[in-house]
C-alpha atoms as an extended CHARMM CRD file, in Angstrom:
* protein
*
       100  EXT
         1         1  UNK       CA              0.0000000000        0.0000000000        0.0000000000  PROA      1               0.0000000000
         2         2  UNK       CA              1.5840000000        3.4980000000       -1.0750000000  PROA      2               0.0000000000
         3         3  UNK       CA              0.6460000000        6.1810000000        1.5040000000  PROA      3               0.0000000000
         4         4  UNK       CA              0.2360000000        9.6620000000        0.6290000000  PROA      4               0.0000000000
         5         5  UNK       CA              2.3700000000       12.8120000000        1.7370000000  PROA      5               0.0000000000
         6         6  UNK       CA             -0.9420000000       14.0400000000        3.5520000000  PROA      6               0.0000000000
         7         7  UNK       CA             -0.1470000000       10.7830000000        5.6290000000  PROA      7               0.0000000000
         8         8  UNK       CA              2.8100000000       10.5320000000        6.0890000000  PROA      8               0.0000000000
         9         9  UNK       CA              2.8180000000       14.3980000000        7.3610000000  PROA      9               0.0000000000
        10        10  UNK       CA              0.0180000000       12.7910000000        9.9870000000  PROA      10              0.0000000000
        11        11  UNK       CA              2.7890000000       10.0610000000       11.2520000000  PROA      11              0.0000000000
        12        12  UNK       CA              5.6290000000       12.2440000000       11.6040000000  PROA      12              0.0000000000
        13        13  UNK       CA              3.2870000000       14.5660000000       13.3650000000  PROA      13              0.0000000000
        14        14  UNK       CA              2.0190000000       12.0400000000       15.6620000000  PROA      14              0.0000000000
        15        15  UNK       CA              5.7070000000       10.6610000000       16.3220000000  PROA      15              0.0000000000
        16        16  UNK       CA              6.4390000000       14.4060000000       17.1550000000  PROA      16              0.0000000000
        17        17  UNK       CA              4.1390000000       14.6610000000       19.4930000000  PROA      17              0.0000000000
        18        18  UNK       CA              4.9250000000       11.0250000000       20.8920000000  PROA      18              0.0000000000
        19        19  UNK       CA              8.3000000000       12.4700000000       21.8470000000  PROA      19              0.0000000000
        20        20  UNK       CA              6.2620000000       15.1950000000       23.9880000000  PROA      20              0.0000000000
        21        21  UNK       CA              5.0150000000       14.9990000000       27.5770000000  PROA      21              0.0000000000
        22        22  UNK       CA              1.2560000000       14.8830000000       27.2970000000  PROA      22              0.0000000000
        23        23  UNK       CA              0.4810000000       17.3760000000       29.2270000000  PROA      23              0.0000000000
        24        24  UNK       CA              2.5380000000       19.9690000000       27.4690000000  PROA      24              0.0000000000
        25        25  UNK       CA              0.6230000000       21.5050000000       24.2470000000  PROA      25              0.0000000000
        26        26  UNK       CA              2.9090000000       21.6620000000       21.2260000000  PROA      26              0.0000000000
        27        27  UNK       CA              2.2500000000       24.8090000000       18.8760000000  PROA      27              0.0000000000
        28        28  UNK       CA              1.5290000000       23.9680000000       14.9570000000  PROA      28              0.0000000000
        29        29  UNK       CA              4.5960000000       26.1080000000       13.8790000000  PROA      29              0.0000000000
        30        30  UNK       CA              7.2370000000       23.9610000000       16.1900000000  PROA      30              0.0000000000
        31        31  UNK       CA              6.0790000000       20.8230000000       14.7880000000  PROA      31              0.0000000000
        32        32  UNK       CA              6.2330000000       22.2070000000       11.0720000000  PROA      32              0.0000000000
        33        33  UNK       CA              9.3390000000       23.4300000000       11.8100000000  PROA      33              0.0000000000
        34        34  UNK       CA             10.8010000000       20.1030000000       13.2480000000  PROA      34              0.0000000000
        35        35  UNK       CA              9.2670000000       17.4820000000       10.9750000000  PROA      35              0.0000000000
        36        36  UNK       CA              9.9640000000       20.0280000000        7.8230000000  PROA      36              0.0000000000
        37        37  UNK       CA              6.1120000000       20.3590000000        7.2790000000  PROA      37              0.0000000000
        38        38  UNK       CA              4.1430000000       22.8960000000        5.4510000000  PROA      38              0.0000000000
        39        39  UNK       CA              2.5000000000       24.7130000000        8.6940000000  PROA      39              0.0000000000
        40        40  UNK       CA             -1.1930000000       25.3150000000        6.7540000000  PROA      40              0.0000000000
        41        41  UNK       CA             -0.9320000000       21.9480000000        5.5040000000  PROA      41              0.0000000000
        42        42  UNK       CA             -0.3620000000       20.4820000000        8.6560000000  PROA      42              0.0000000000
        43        43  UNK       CA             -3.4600000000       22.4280000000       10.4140000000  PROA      43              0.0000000000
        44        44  UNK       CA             -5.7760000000       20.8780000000        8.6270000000  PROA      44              0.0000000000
        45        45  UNK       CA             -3.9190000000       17.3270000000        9.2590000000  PROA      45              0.0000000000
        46        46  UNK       CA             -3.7720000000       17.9950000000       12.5110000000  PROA      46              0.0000000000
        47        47  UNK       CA             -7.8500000000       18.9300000000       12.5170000000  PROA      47              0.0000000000
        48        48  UNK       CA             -8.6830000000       15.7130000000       10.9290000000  PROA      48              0.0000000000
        49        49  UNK       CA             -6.8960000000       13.8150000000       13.7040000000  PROA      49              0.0000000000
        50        50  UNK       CA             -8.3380000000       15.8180000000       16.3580000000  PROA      50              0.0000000000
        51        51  UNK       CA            -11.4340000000       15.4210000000       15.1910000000  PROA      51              0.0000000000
        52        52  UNK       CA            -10.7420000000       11.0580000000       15.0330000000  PROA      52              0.0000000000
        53        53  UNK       CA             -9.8510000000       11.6560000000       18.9170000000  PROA      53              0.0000000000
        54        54  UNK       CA             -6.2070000000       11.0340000000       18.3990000000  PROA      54              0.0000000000
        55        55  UNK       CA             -5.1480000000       14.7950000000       19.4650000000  PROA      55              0.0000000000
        56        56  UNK       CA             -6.6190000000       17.3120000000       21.9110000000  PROA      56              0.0000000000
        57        57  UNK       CA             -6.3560000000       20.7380000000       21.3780000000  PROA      57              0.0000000000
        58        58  UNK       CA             -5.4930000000       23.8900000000       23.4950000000  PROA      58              0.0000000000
        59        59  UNK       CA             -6.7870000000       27.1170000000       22.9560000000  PROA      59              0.0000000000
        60        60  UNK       CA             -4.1830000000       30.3520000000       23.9890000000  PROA      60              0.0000000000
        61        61  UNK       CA             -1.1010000000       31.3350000000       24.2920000000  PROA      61              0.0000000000
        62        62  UNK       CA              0.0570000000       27.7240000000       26.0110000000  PROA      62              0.0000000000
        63        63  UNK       CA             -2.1770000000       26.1070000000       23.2680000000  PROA      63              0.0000000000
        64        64  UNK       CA             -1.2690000000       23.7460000000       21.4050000000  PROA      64              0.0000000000
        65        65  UNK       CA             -2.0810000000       19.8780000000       20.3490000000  PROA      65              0.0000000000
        66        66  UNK       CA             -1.3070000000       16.6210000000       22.7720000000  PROA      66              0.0000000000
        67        67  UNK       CA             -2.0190000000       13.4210000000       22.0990000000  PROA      67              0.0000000000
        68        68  UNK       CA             -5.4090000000       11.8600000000       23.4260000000  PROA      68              0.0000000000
        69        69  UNK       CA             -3.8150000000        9.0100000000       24.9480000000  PROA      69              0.0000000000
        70        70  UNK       CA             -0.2130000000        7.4090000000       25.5800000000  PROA      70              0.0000000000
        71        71  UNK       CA              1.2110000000        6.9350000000       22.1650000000  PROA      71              0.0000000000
        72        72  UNK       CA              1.3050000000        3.2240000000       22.5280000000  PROA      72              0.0000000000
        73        73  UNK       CA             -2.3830000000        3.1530000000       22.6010000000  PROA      73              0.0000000000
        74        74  UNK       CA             -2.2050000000        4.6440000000       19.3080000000  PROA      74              0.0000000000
        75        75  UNK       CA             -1.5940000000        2.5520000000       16.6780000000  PROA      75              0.0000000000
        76        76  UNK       CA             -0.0600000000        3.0420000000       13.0630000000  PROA      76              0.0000000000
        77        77  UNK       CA             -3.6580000000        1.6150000000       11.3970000000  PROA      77              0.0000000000
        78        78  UNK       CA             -5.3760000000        4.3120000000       13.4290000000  PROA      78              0.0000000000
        79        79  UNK       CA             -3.7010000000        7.2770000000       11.8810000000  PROA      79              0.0000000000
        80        80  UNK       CA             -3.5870000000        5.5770000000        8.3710000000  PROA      80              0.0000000000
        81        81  UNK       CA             -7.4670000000        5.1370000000        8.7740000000  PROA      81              0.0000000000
        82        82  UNK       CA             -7.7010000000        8.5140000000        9.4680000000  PROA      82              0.0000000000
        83        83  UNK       CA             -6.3140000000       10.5990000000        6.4400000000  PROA      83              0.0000000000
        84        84  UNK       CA             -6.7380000000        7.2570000000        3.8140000000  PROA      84              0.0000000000
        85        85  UNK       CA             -9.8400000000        5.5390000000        4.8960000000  PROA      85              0.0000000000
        86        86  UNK       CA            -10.3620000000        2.3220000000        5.4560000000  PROA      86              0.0000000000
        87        87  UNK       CA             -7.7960000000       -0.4980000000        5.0520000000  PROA      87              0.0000000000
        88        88  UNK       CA             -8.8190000000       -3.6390000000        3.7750000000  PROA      88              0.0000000000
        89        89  UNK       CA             -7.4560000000       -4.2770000000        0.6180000000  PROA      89              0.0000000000
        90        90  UNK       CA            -11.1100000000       -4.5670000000       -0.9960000000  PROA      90              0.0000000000
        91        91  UNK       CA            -13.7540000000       -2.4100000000        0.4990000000  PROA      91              0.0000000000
        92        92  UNK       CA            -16.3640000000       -4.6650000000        0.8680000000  PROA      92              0.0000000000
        93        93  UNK       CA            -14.1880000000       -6.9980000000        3.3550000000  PROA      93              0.0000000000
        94        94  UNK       CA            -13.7620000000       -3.6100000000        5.6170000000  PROA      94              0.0000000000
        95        95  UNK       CA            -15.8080000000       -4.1410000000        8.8810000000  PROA      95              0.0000000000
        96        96  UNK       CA            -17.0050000000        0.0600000000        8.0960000000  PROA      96              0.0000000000
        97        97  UNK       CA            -17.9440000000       -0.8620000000        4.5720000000  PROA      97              0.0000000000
        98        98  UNK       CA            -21.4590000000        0.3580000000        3.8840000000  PROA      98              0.0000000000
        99        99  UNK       CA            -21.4840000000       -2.4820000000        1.7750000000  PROA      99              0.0000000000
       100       100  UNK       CA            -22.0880000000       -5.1650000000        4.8730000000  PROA      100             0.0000000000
């Protein structure tokens, strides 16, 4: 399976926060600035995942995004799922198929 950049943006983000103590927001900018991604680009990568529940977000001055849980709660196949959809290799096999 070939990912796309808008995922593997979400990853590096996600392993950027990993490296973070949750209960320290991280800004947009320092993450764009550390994993070398486009900051408006990220924003809305960073929406869709907070929107999954993967991320929380912080309004303010000390805002920022933190993961949802302990980063080994959150798995690879979550983020994919995410940004790409589902993951079975045809969709009517996916258990979120509308086809089932």
């Amino acid at each position: 399976m070939n990912i796309s950049v808008k995922t593997s943006y979400a990853l590096h983000a996600i392993f950027d926060l990993a490296t973070q103590p949750l209960d320290q927001p991280v800004k947009i900018a320092d993450i764009a600035r550390r994993q070398e991604i486009p900051q408006k680009f990220l924003e809305l990568i960073l929406a869709d995942l907070r929107d999954a529940g993967l991320l929380h977000s912080h309004r303010g001055k000390m805002g920022g995004y933190v993961l949802s849980r302990p980063a080994h709660l959150i798995s690879l196949g979550d983020i994919i799922r995410v940004i790409e959809g589902p993951l079975a290799l045809v969709p009517c096999v996916s258990p979120r198929s509308p086809m089932r």
